[in-house]
MDAnalysis code that builds the backbone (N, CA, C; Angstrom):
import MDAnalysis as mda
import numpy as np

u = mda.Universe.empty(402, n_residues=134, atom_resindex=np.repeat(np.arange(134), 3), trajectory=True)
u.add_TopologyAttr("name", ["N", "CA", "C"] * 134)
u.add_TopologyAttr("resid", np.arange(1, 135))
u.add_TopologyAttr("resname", ["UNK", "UNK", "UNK", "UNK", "UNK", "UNK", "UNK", "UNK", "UNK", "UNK", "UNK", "UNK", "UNK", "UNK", "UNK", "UNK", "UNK", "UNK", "UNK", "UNK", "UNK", "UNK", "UNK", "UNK", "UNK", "UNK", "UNK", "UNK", "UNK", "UNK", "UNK", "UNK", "UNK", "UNK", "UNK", "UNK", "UNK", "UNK", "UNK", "UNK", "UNK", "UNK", "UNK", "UNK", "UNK", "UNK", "UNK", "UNK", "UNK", "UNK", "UNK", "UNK", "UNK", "UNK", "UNK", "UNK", "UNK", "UNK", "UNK", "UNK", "UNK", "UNK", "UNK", "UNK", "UNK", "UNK", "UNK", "UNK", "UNK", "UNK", "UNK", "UNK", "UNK", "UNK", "UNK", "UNK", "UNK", "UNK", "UNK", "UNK", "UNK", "UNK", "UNK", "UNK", "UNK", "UNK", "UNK", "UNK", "UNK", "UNK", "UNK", "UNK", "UNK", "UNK", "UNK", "UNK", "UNK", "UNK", "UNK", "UNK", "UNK", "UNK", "UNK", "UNK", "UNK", "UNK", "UNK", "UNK", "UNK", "UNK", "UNK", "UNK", "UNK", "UNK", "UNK", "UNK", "UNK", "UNK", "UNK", "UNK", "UNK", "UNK", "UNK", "UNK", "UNK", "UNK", "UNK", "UNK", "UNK", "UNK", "UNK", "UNK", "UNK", "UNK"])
u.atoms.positions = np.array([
    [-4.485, 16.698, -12.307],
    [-5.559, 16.336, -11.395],
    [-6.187, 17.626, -10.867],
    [-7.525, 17.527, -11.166],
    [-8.245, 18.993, -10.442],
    [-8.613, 18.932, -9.064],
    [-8.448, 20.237, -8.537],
    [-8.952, 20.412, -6.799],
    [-10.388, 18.802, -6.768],
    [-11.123, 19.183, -7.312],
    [-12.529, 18.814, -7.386],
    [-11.969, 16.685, -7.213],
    [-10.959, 16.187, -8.331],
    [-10.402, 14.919, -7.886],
    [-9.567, 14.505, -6.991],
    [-8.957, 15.724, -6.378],
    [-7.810, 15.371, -5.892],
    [-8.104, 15.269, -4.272],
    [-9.719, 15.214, -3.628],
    [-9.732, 14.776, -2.722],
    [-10.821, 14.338, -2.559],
    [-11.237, 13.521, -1.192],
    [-12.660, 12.133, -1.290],
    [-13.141, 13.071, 0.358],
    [-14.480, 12.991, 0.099],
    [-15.041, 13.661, 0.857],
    [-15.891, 12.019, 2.057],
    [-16.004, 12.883, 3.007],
    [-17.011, 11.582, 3.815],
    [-17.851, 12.718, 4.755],
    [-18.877, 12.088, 5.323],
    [-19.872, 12.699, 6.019],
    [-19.272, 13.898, 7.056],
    [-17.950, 13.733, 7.302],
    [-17.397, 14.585, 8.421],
    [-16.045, 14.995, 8.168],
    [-15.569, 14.386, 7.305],
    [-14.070, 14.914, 6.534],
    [-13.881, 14.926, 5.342],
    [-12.760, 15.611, 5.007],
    [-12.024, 15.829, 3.208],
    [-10.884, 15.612, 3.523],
    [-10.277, 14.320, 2.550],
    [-9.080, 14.067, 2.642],
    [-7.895, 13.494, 1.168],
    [-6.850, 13.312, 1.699],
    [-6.384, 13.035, 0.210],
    [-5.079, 12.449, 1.241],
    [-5.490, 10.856, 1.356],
    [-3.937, 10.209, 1.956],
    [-3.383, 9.210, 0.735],
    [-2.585, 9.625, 0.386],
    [-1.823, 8.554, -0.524],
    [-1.061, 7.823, 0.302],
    [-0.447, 6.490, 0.106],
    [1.101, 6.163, 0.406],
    [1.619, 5.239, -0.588],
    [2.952, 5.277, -0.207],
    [3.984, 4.631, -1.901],
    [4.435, 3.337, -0.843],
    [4.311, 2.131, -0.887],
    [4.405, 1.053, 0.127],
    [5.068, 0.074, -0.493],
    [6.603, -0.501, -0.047],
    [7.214, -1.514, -0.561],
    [7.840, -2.560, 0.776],
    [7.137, -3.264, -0.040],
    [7.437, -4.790, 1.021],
    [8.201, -5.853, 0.246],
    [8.647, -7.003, 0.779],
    [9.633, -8.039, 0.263],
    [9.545, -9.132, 0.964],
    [9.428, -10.192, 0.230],
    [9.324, -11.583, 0.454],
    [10.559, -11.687, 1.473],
    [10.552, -12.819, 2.359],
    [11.390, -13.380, 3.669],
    [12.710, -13.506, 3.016],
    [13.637, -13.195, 3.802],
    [15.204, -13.195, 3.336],
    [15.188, -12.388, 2.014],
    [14.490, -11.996, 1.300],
    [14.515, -10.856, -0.369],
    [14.806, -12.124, -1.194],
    [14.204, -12.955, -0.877],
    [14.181, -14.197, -1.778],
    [13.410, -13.678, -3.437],
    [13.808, -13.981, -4.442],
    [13.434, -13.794, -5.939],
    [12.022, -15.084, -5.988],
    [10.947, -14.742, -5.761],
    [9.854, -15.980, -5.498],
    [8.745, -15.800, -6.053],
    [8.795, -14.144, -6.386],
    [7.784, -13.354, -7.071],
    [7.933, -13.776, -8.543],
    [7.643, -14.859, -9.321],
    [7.451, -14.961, -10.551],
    [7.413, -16.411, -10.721],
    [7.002, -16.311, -12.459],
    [6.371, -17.698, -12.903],
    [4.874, -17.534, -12.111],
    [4.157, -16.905, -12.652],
    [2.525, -16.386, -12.508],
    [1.887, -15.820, -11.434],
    [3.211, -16.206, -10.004],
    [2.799, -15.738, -8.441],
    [2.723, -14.385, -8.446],
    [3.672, -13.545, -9.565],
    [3.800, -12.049, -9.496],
    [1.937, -11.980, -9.971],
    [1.907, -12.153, -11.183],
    [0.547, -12.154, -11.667],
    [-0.673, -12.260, -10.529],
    [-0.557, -13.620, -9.874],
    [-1.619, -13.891, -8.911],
    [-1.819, -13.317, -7.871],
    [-0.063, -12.808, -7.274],
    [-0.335, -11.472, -6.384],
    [-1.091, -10.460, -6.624],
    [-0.736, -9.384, -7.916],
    [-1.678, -8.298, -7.938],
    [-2.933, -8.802, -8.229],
    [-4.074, -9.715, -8.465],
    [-5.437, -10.087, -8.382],
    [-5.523, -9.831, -6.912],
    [-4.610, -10.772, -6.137],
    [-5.172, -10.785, -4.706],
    [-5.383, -9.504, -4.065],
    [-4.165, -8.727, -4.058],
    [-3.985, -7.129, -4.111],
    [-4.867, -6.200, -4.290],
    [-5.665, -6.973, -5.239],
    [-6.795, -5.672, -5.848],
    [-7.966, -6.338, -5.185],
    [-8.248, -7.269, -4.925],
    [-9.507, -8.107, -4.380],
    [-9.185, -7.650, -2.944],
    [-8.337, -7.521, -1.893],
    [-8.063, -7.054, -0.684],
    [-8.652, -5.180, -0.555],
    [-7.897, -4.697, -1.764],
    [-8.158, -3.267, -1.980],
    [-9.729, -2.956, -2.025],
    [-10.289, -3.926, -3.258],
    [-11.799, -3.489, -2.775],
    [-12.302, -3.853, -1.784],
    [-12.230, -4.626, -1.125],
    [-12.719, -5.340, 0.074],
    [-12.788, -4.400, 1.143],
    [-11.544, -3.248, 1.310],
    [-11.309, -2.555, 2.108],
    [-11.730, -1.437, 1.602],
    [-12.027, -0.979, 0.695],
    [-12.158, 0.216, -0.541],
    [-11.058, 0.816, -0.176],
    [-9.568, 0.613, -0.530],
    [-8.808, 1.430, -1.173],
    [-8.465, 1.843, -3.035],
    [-7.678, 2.352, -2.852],
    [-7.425, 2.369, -4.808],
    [-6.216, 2.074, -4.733],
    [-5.812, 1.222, -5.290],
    [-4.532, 1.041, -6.128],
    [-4.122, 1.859, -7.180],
    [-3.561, 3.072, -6.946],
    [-3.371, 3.637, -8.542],
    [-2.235, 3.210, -9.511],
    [-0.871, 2.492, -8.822],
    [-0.149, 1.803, -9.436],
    [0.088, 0.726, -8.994],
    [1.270, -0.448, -9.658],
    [1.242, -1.328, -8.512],
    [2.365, -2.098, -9.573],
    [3.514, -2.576, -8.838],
    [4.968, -3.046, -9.617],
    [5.095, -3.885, -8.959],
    [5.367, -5.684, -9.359],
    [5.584, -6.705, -8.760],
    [7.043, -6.772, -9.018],
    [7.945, -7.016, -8.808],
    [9.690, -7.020, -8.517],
    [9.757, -8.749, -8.235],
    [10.901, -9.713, -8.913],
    [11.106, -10.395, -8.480],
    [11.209, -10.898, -6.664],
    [11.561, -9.925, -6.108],
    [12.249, -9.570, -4.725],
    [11.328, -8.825, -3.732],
    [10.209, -7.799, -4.375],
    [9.495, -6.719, -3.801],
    [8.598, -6.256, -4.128],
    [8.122, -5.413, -3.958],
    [6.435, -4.988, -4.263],
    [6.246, -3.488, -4.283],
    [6.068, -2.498, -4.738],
    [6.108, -1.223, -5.070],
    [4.330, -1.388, -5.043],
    [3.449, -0.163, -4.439],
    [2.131, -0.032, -4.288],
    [2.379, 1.403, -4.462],
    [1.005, 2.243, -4.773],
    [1.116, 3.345, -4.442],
    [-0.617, 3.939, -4.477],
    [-1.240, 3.858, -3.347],
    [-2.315, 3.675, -2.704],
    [-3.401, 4.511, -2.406],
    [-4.528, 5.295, -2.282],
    [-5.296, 5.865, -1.716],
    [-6.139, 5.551, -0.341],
    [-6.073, 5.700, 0.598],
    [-6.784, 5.203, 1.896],
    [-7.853, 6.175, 2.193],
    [-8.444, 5.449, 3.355],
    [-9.302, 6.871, 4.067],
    [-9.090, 6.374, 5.034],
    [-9.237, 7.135, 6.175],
    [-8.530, 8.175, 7.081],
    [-9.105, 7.065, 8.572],
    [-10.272, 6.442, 7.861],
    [-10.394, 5.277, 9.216],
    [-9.442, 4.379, 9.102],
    [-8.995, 4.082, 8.410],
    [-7.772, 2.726, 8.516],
    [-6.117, 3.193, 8.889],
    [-5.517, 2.887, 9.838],
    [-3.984, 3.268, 9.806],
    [-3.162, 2.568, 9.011],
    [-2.273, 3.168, 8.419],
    [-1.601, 2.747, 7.758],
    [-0.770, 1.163, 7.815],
    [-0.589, 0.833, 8.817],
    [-0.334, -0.327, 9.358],
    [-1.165, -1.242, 9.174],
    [-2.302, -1.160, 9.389],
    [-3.400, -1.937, 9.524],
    [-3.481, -2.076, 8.138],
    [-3.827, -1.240, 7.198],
    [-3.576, -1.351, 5.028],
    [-2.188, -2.841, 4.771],
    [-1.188, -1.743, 5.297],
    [0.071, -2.858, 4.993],
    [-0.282, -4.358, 5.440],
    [-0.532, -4.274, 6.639],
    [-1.014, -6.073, 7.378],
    [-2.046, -6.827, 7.095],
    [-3.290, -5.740, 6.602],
    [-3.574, -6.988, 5.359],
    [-3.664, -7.352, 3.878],
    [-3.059, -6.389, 3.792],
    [-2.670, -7.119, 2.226],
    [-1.502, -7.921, 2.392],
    [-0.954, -7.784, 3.196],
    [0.633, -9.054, 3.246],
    [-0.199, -9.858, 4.063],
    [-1.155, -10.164, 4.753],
    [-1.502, -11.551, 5.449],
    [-2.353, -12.221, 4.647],
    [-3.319, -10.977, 3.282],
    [-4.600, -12.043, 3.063],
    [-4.101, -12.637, 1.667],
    [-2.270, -12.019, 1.216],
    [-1.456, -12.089, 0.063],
    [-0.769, -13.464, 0.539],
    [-0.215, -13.621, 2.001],
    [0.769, -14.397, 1.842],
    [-0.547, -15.754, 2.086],
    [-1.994, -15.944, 2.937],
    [-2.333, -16.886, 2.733],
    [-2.670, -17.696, 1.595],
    [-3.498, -17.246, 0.882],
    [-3.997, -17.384, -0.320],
    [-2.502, -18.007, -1.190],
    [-1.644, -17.380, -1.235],
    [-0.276, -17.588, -2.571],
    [0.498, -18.688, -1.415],
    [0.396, -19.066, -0.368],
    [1.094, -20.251, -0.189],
    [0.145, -21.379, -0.136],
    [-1.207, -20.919, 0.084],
    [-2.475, -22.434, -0.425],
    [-1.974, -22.515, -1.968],
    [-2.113, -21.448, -2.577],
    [-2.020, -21.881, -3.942],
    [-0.746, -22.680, -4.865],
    [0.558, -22.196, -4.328],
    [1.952, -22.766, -4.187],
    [2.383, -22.884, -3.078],
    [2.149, -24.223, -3.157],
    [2.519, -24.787, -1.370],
    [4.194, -25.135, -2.022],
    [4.964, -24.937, -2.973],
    [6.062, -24.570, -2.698],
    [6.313, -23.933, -1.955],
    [5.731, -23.038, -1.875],
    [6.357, -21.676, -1.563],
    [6.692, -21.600, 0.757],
    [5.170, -22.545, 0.870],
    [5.663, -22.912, 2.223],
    [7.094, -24.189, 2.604],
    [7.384, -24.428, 1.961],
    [8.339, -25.652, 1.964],
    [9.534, -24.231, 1.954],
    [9.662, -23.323, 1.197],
    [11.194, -22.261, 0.831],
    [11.037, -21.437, 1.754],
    [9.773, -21.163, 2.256],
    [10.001, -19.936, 3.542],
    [9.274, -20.125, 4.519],
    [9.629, -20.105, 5.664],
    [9.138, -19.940, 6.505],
    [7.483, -18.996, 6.483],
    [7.617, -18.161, 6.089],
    [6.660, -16.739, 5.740],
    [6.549, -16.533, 4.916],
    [5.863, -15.806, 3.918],
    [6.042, -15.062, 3.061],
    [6.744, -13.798, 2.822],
    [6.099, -12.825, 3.775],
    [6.908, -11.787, 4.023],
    [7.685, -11.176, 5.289],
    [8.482, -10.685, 4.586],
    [9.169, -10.069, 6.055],
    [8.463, -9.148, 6.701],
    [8.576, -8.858, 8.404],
    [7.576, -8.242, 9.072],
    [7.921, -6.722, 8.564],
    [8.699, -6.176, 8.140],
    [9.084, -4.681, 7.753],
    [8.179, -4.498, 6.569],
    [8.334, -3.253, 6.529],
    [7.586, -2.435, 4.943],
    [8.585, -0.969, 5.213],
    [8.236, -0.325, 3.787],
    [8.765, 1.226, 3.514],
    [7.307, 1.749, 3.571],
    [7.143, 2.679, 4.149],
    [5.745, 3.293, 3.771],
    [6.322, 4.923, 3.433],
    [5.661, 6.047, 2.793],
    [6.003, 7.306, 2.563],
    [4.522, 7.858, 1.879],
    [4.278, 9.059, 2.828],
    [3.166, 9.388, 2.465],
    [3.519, 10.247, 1.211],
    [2.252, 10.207, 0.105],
    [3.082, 11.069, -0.950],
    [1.487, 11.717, -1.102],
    [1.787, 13.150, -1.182],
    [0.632, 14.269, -1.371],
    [0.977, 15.753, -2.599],
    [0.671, 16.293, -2.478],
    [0.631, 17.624, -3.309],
    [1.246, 19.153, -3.070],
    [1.691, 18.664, -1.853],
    [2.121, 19.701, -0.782],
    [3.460, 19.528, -0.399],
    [3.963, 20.346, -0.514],
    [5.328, 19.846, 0.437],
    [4.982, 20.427, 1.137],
    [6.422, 20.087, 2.292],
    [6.819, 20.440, 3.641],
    [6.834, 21.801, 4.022],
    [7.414, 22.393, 3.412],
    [7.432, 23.634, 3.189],
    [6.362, 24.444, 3.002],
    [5.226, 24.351, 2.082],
    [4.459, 24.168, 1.752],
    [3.609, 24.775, 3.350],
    [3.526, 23.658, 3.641],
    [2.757, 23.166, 4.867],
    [3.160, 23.903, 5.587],
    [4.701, 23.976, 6.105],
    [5.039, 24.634, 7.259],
    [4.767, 26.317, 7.479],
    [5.152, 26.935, 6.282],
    [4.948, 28.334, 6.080],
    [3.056, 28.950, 5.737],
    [2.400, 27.658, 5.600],
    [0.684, 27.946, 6.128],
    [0.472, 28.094, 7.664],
    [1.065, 26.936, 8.157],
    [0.778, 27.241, 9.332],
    [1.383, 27.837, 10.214],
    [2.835, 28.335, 9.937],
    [2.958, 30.051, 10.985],
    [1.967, 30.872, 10.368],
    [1.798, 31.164, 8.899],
    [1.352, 32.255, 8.195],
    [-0.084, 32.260, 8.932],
    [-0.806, 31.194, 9.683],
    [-2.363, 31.380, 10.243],
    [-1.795, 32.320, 11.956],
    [-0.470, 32.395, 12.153],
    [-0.551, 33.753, 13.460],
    [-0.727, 34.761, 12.684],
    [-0.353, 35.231, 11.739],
    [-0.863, 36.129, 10.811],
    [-1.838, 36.994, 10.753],
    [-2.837, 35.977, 10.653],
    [-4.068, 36.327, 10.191],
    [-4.811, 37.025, 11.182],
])
């Protein structure tokens, strides 16, 4: 990936937020399959543009959900996670109203989030003593 892709510019900032985001159906119930895995990532990606994020990968798990995301910098991360699990779990329990009869919810209120960038820690940390430096 070149400097030139590896970050999205806007009228007043340059940024490059990834995050790697895994969530799981209520109790880690196995519910994700037989076409719901399928119908999830449509919804997933229809939420993503809606919001303009990018999906650059995206792993449906019997049990869980592996994302790994591009944002910009107006949306908190929280706010990304909550709606794709609210506008995921409405839609897939209209569509399998099984699925409201086995759970209460769809998903559990937790997620993993981890920002993943180009930089380490280190990285980072030894720039910014190195600017008393200067």
């Amino acid at each position: 990936m070149t400097l030139a892709n590896r970050y999205t510019s806007s009228s007043h900032s340059v940024y490059n937020l990834g995050y790697h985001i895994v969530f799981c159906p209520k109790y880690r119930r196995k519910v994700l399959v037989d076409g719901i895995d399928e119908r999830l990532k449509e919804l997933l990606m229809e939420k993503a543009k809606e919001l303009d994020l990018i999906i650059e990968s995206m792993e449906v798990m019997p049990d869980h959900v592996h994302l790994f995301i591009r944002s910009k910098p107006i949306y908190a991360v929280h706010f990304v996670i909550n709606q794709l699990k609210g506008y995921s779990s409405v839609c897939l329990r209209n569509e399998f109203p099984w699925l409201r009869s086995r759970l209460p919810s769809l998903w559990t209120r937790s997620y993993f989030v981890e920002s993943v960038g180009h930089i380490s820690e280190e990285t980072v940390r030894k720039y910014i003593e190195d600017q008393k430096k200067v």
